[in-house]
C-alpha positions as CSV (number, residue, x, y, z in Angstrom):
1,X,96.5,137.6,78.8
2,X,95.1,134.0,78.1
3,X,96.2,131.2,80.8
4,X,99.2,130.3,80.0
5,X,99.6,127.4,82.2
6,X,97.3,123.9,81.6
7,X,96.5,123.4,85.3
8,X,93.4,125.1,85.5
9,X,92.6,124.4,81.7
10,X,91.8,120.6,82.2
11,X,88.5,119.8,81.1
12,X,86.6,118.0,84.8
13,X,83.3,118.6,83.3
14,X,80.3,118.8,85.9
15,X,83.0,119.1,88.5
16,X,84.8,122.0,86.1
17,X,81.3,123.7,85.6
18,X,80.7,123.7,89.4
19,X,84.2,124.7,90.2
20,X,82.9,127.8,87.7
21,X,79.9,128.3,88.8
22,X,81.4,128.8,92.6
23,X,83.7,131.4,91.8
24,X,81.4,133.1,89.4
25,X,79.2,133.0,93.0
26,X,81.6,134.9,95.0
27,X,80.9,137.6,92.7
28,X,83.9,137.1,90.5
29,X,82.9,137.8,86.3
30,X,82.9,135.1,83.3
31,X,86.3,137.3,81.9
32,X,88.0,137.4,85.6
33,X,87.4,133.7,85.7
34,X,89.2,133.2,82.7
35,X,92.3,134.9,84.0
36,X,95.4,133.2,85.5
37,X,94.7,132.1,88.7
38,X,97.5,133.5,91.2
39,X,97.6,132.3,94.4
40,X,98.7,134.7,97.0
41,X,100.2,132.5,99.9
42,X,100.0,135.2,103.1
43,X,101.3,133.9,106.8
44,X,100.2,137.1,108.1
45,X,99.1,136.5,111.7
46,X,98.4,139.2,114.5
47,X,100.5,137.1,116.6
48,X,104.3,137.5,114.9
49,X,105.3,141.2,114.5
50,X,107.4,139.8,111.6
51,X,103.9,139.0,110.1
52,X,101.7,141.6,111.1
53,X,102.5,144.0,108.5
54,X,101.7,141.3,105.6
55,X,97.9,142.0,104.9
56,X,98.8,145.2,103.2
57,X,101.5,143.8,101.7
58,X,99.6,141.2,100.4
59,X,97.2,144.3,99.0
60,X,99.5,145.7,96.7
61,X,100.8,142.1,95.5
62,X,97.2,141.6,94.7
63,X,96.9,145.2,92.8
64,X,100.4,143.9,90.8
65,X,98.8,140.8,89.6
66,X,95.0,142.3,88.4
67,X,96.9,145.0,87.1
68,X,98.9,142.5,85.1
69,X,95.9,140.4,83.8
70,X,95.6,137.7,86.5
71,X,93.1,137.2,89.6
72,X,94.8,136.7,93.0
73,X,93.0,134.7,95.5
74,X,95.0,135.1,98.9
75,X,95.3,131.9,101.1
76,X,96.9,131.6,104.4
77,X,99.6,129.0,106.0
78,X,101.2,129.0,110.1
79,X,103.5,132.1,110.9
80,X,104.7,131.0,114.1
81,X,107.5,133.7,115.6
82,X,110.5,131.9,117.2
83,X,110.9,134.7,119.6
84,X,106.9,134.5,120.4
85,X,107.0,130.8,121.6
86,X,109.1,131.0,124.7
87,X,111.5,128.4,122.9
88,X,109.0,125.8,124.1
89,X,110.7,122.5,123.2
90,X,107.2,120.8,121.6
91,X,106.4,123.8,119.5
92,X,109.8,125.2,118.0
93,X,110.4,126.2,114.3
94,X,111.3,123.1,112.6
95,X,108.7,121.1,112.6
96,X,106.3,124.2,111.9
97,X,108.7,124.6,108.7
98,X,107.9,120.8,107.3
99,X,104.4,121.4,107.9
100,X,104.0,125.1,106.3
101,X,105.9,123.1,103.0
102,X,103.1,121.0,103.4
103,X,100.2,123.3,104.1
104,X,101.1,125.3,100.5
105,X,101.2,122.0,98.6
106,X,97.8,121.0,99.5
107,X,96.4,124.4,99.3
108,X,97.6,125.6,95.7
109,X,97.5,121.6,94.3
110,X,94.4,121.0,95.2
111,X,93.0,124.7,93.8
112,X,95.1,124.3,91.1
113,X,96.5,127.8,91.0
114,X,98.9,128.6,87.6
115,X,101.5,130.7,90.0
116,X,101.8,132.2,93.3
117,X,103.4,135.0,95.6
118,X,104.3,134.1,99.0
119,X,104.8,136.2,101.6
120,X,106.6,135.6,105.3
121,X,108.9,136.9,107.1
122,X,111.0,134.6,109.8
123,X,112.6,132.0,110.5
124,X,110.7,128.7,109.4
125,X,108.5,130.8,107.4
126,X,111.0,132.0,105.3
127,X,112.0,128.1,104.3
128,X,108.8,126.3,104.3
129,X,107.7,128.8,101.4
130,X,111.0,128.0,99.4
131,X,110.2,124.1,99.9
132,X,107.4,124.2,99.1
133,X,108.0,126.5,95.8
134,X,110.7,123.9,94.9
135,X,108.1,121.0,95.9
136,X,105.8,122.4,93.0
137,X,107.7,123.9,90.2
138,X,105.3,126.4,89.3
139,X,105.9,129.8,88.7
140,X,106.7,131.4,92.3
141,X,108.4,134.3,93.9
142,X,108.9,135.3,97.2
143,X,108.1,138.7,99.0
144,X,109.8,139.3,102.2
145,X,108.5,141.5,104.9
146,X,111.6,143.2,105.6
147,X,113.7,144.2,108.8
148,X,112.8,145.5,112.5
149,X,114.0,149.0,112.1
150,X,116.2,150.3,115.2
151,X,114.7,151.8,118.4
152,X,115.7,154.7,120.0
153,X,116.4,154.9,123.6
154,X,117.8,157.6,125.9
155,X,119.0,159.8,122.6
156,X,120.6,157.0,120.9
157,X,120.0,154.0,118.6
158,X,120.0,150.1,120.4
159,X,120.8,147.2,119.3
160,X,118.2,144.9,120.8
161,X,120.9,142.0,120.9
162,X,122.5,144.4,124.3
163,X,119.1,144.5,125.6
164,X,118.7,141.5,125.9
165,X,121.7,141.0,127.9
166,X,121.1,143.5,129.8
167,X,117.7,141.9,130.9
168,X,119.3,138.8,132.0
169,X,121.6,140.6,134.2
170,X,119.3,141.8,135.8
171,X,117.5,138.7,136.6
172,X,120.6,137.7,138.2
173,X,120.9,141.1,140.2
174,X,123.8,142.7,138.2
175,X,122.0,145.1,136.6
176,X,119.1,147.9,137.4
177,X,116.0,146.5,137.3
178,X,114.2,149.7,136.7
179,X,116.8,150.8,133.8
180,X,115.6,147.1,132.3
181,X,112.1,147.6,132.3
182,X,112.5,150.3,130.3
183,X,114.6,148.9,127.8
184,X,111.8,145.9,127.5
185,X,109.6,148.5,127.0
186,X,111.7,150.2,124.1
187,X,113.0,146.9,122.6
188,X,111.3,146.4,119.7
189,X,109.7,147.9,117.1
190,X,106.0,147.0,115.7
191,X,107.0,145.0,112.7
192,X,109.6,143.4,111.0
193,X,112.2,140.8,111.7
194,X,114.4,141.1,114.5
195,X,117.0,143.7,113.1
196,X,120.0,141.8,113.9
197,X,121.7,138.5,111.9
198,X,119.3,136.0,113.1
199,X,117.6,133.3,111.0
200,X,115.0,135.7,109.7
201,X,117.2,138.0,108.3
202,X,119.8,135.3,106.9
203,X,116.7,133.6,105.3
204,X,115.5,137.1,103.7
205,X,119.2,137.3,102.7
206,X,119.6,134.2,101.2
207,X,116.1,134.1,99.2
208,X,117.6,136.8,97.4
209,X,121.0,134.9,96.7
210,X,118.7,131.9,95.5
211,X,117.3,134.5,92.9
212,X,113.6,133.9,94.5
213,X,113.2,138.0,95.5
214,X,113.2,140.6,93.5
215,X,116.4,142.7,93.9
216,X,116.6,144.5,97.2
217,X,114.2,142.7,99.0
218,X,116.7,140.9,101.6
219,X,117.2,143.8,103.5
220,X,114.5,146.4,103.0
221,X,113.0,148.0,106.2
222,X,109.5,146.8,107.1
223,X,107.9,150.0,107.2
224,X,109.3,151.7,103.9
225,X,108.0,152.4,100.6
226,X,110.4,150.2,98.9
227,X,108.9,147.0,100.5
228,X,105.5,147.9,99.2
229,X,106.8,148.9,95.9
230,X,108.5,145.8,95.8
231,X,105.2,143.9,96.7
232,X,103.5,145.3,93.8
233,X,106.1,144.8,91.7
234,X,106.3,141.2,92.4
235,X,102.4,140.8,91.2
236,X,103.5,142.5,88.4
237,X,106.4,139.8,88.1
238,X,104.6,136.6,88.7
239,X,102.3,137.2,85.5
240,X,105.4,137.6,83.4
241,X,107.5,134.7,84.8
242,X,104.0,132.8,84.1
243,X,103.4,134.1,80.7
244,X,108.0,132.7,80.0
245,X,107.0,129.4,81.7
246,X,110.4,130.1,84.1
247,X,109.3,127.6,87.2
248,X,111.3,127.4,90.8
249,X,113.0,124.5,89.7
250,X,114.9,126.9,87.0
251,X,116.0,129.1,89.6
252,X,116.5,126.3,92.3
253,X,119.7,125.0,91.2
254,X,122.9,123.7,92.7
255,X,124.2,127.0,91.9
256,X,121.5,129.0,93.1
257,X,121.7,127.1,97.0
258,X,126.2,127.7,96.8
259,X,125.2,131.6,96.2
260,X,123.2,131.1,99.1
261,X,125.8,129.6,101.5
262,X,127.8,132.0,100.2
263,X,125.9,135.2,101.2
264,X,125.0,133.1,104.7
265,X,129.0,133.0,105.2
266,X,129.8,136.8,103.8
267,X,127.4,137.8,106.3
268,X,127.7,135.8,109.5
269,X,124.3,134.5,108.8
270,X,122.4,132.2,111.3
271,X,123.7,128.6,111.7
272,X,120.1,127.6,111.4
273,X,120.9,127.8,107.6
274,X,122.9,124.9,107.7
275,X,119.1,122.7,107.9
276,X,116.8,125.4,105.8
277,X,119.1,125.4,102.7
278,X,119.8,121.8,102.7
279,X,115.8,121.4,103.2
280,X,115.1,123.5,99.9
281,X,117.6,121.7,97.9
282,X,116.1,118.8,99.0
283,X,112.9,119.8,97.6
284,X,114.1,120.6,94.5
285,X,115.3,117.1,93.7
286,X,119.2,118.6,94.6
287,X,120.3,115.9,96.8
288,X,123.7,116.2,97.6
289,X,126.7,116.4,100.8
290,X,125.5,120.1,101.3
291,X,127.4,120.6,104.9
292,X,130.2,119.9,102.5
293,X,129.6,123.2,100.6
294,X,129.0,124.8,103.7
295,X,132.7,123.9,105.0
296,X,134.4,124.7,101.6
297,X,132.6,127.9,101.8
298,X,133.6,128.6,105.1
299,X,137.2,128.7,103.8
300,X,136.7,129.7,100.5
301,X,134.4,132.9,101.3
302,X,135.4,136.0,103.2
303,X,133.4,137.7,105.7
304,X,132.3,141.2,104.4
305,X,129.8,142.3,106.8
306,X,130.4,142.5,110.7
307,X,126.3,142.4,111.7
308,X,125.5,141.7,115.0
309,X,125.6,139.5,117.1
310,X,128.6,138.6,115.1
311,X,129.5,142.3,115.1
312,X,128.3,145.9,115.6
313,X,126.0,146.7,112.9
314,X,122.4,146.4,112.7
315,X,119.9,145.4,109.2
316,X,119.4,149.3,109.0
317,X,123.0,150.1,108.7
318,X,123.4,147.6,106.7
319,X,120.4,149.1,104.4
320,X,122.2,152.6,104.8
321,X,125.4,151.4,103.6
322,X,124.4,149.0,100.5
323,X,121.9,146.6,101.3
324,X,121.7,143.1,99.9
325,X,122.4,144.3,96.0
326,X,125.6,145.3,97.5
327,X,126.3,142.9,99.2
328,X,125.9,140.5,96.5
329,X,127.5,142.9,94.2
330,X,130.8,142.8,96.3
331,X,130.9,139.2,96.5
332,X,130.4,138.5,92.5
333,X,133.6,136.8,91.8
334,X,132.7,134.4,94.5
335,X,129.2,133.6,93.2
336,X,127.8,132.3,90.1
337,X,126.7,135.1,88.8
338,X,125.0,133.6,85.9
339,X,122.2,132.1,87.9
340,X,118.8,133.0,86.9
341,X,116.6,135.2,88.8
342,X,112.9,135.6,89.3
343,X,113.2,139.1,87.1
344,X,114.3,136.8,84.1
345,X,117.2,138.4,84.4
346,X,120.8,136.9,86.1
347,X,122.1,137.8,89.8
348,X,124.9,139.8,87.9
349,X,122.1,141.9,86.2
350,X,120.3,142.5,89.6
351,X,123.2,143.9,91.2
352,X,125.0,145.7,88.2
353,X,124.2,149.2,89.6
354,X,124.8,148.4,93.4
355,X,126.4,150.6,95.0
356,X,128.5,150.4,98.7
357,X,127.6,153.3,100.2
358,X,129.9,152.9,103.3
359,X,132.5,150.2,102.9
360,X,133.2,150.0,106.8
361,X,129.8,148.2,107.0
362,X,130.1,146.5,103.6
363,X,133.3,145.3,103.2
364,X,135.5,145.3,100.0
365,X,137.0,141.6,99.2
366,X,140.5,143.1,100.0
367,X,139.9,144.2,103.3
368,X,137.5,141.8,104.9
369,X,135.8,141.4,108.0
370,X,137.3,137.7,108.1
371,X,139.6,136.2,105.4
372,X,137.3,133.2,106.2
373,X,133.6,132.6,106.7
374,X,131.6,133.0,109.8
375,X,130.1,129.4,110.1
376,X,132.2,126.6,110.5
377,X,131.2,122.8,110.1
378,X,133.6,120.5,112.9
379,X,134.3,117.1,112.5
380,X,135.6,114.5,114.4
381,X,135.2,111.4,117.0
382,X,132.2,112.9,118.8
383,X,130.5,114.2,114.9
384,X,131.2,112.2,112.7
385,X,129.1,114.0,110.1
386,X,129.5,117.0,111.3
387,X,128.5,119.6,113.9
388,X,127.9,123.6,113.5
389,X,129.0,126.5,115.0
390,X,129.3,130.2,114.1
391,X,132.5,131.1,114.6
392,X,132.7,134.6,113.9
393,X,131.1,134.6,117.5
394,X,133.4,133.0,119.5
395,X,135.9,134.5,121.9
396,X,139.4,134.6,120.6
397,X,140.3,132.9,124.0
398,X,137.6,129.6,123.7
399,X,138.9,128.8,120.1
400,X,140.5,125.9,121.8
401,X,138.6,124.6,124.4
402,X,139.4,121.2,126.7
403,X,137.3,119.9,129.3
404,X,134.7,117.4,131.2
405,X,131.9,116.4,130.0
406,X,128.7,117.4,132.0
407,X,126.0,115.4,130.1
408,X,122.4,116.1,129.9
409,X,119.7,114.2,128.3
410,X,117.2,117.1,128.2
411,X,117.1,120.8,128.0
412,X,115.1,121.0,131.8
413,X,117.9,118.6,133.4
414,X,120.8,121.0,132.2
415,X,118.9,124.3,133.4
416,X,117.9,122.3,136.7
417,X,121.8,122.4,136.7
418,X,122.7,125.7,136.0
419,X,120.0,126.7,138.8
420,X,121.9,124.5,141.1
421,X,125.3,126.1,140.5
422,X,126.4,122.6,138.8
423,X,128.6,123.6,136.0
424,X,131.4,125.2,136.8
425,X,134.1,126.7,134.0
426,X,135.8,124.5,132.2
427,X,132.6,122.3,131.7
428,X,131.5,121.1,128.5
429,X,127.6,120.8,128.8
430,X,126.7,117.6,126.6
431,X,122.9,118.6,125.5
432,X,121.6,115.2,123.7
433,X,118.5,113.7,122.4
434,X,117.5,117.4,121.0
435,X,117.8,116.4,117.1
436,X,114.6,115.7,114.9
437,X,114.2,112.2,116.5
438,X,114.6,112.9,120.0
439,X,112.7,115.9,120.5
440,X,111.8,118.1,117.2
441,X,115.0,119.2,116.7
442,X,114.9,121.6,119.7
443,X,117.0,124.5,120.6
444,X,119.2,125.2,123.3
445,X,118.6,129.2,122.9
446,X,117.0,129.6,126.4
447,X,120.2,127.5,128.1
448,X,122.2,129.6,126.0
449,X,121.0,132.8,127.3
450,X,121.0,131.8,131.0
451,X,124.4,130.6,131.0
452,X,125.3,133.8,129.6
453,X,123.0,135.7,131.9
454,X,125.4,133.7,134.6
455,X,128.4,135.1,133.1
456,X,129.6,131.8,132.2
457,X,129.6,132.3,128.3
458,X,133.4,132.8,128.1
459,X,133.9,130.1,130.2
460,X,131.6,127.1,129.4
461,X,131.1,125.1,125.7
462,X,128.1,123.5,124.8
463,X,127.5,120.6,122.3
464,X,124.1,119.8,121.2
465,X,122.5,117.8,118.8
466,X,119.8,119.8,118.8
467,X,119.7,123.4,117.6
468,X,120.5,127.7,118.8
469,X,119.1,130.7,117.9
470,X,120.4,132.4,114.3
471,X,121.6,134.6,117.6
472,X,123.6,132.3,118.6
473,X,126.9,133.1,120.4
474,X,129.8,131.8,122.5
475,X,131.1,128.3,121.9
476,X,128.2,126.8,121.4
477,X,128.2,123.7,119.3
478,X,124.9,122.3,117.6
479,X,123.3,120.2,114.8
480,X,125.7,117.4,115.9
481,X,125.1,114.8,113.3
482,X,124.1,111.5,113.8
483,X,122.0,112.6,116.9
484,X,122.0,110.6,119.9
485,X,118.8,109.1,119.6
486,X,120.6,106.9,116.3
487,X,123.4,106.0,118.8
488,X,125.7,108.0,117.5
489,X,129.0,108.6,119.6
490,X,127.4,111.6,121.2
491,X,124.8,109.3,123.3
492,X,127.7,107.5,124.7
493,X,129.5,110.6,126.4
494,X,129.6,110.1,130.1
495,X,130.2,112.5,132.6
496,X,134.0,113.6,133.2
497,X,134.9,112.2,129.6
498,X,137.5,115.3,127.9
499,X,136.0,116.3,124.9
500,X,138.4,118.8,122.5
501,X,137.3,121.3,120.5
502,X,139.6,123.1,118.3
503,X,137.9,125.7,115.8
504,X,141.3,126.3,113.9
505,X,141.3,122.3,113.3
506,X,137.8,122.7,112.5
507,X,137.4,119.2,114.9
508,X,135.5,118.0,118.1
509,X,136.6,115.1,119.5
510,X,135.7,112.8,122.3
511,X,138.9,111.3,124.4
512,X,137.3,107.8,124.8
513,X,139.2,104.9,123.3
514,X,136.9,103.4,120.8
515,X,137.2,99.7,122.5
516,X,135.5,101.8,125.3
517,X,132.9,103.1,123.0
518,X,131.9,99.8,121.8
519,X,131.3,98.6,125.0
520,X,128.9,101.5,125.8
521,X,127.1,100.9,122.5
522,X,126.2,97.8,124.0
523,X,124.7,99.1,126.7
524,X,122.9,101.5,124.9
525,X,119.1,102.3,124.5
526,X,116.5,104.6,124.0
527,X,113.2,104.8,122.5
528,X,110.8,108.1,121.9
529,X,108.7,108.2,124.9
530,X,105.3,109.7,123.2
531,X,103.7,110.4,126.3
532,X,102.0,113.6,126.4
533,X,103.2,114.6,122.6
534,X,100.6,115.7,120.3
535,X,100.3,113.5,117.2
536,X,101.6,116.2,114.3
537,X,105.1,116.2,116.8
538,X,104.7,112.3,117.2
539,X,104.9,112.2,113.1
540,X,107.4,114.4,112.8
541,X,109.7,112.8,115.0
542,X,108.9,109.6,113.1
543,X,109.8,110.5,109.6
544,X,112.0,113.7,109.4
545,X,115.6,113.0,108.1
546,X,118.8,114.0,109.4
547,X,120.0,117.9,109.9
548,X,122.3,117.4,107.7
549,X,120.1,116.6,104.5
550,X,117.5,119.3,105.9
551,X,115.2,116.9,108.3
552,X,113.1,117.2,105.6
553,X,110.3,114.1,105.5
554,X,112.1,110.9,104.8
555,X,109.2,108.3,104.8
């Protein structure tokens, strides 16, 4: 195959020659030279045992692509695991997702690579590949690394979702501490993403729906054949979209991101979705009122498959019954099905032989899970542009919710309250200055769990401007947009002001006259207090965008 792309075909003279005459050093030959050069964008890491299984991923993509006529050069970019990092409020996702979009730019721009693979895995992984595929418009396509399969403990399979609980019973002395340690020791399993619906495997699902994966990859099992079949195949691929000219930015469309929202709906995907997909579209030049599709989806698309936490199944039964080409198959009349694909071909022609396997777990249009979608975008006095929470979570009895505020202005005051038996039920814990501006856009996942841990869940709301877990559960209510740290309404709540929340309304609102609200605003300041922040978090406070465009950089 000649090079079919004119990136690394611009004549730099000395500096060309040089460029040459390096490679040709690393012991590469004159012909291999003048192949294709395929970038291989790994985020393996020995740290995130979503990632650690990539390097021999990467292997076979590599064998795929010299196989096909190219020469693959792997580079790396971050892989940081949201379950690794303690949910340390100055080193979440987010901002590691902006600056993995980043680090593949200025690695494959300035090599001037004709295509690339890119493999990852979880949560901001996952997106900051897909940015940074739409950022370039080169030829691109994604490998993911597949799901956690299940453990087995005491003769049966566990869902690691229980576990979990279970733990934080027994920190509060409800549960056996000895039967806990051994489910901590049995939790996991070496690699993969966590095998329930959190963000990694909603991202994995919807880089399928976007048409960046080759068929089946959404919800493969980390340590099958299939996924490395898959990886080789997609080296295979990459020298063929190459040789078509078919780019991202074909693939990226504004259809391509609603097939997306849709699968994210079908399958009570994570609500962290609601920033990723916005983020890619973003990249690809799609700017547009994308909560908007969210909350038509939400009514338009029913939910098909009952995964966990939303529901009882895990990735692997999922797998067993269908997988993702069934999934998608299922949902056709919902989707466009003419988008195009990184096979060439449409979603329609991915999924024409799909077959549901066991339509308990993958469930026919007529007999849903939910006649609606999982994920629901509120509006109202206290979100004027919205707020997110996954419904398909929620107690039947907490759908409509009335109570006091109890207002925090970080996430260690409202714990230092929990620990001091300060909320009580009925509250309605205010978590503020948590969006991109105020502190990274951090998430409220460890509250979350200890409130639950209390058996409060049932009992207690929580609205946030900053984010949850794709885990997320109860009536918890994030992503308010505007944050507090623009003024918005939310930075005005005081203690003992009612806030309602009424998921069937689809509103939150604050019971505060708005002649009372102006005279707050006022009163009102803040200002970033940079003390003791590193400078990448200082800049990414100062330029990312709102959650509801992506918080992608908005210099």
């Amino acid at each position: 195959m000649q090079k079919c792309n004119e990136r690394s075909e611009i004549p730099y003279g000395v500096a060309g020659e040089c460029r040459r005459g390096l490679v040709r050093g690393m012991g590469y030959t004159e012909e291999e030279f003048r192949r294709p050069l395929i970038a291989v964008v790994n985020s393996w890491n020995e740290y995130n045992p979503g990632h650690v299984h990539l390097r021999t991923l990467a292997e076979r993509v590599k064998q795929g692509i010299r196989e096909s006529g190219g020469l693959p050069f792997e580079v790396m970019t971050s892989g940081i695991c949201d379950g690794m990092v303690l949910k340390n409020p100055r080193y979440i996702e987010l901002p590691s997702r902006n600056s993995i979009a980043d680090e593949v730019e200025l690695i494959v721009e300035a090599n001037m690579f004709d295509a690339m693979v890119l493999l990852s895995t979880c949560d901001s992984i996952v997106p900051g590949h897909l940015m940074a595929a739409a950022r370039l418009d080169i030829p691109a396509i994604l490998v993911t690394g597949g799901y956690m399969p299940m453990p087995f403990l005491d003769g049966k399979a566990v869902n690691y979702i229980e576990l979990t609980d279970n733990v934080g019973k027994a920190m509060q002395g409800e549960y056996d501490r000895k039967q806990a340690e051994r489910e901590v020791e049995r939790m996991y399993t070496p690699c993969g993403a966590c095998g329930v619906m959190t963000t990694a495997n909603s991202m994995c699902l919807a880089a399928e729906a976007l048409g960046m994966t080759l068929p089946g990859n959404g919800c493969m099992s980390a340590v099958s054949s299939e996924l490395l079949q898959t990886a080789y195949r997609a080296g295979r691929q990459i020298m063929k979209l190459l040789e078509d000219g078919i780019t991202a930015r074909r693939i990226l469309t504004p259809e391509a991101i609603d097939n997306a929202i849709a699968i994210t709906m079908a399958t009570a995907g994570s609500t962290n979705l609601f920033m990723h997909l916005p983020a890619i579209a973003s990249e690809a030049g799609l700017r547009d009122r994308w909560w908007a599709h969210f909350d038509r989806a939400s009514r338009e698309i029913p939910q098909l498959v009952g995964a966990s936490p939303s529901g009882p199944w895990h990735l692997q039964e999922i797998d067993r019954a269908g997988g993702s080409r069934a999934i998608l198959k299922t949902l056709m009349p919902k989707l466009h099905g003419d988008a195009l694909t990184v096979t060439g071909k449409t979603l329609a022609e991915n999924c024409a032989n799909a077959v549901v396997f066991d339509p308990e777990i993958i469930r026919p249009m007529e007999n849903p899970v939910s006649r609606e979608g999982a994920l629901y975008v509120l509006y109202g006095t206290l979100a004027p542009d919205g707020a997110i929470i996954k419904a398909a979570a929620v107690e039947e009895s907490m759908r409509k919710f009335r109570g006091p505020a109890k207002c925090f202005d970080s996430l260690r005051s409202a714990l230092d309250a929990l620990d001091a038996n300060r909320i009580r039920k009925g509250d309605v814990c205010v978590l503020r200055y948590l969006g991109p501006k105020g502190a990274f856009g951090t998430t409220s996942y460890q509250f979350q769990k200890e409130l639950k841990g209390r058996g409060l869940a049932h009992d207690v709301a929580i609205v946030t401007d900053g984010r949850f877990s794709g885990g997320s559960s109860g009536l918890s209510i994030g992503y308010l947009s505007p944050e507090a740290a623009l003024g918005s309404p939310l930075a005005l709540v005081q203690d003992g002001d009612r806030i309602r929340i009424d998921l069937d309304e689809r509103t939150l609102d604050l019971d505060v006259p708005e002649s009372e609200l102006e005279e707050r605003r006022k009163k009102w300041s803040w200002k970033f207090d940079p003390t003791g922040i590193p400078p990448f978090l200082r800049l990414f406070a100062r330029n990312a965008g709102s959650l509801a465009n992506g918080a992608v950089w908005e210099f």
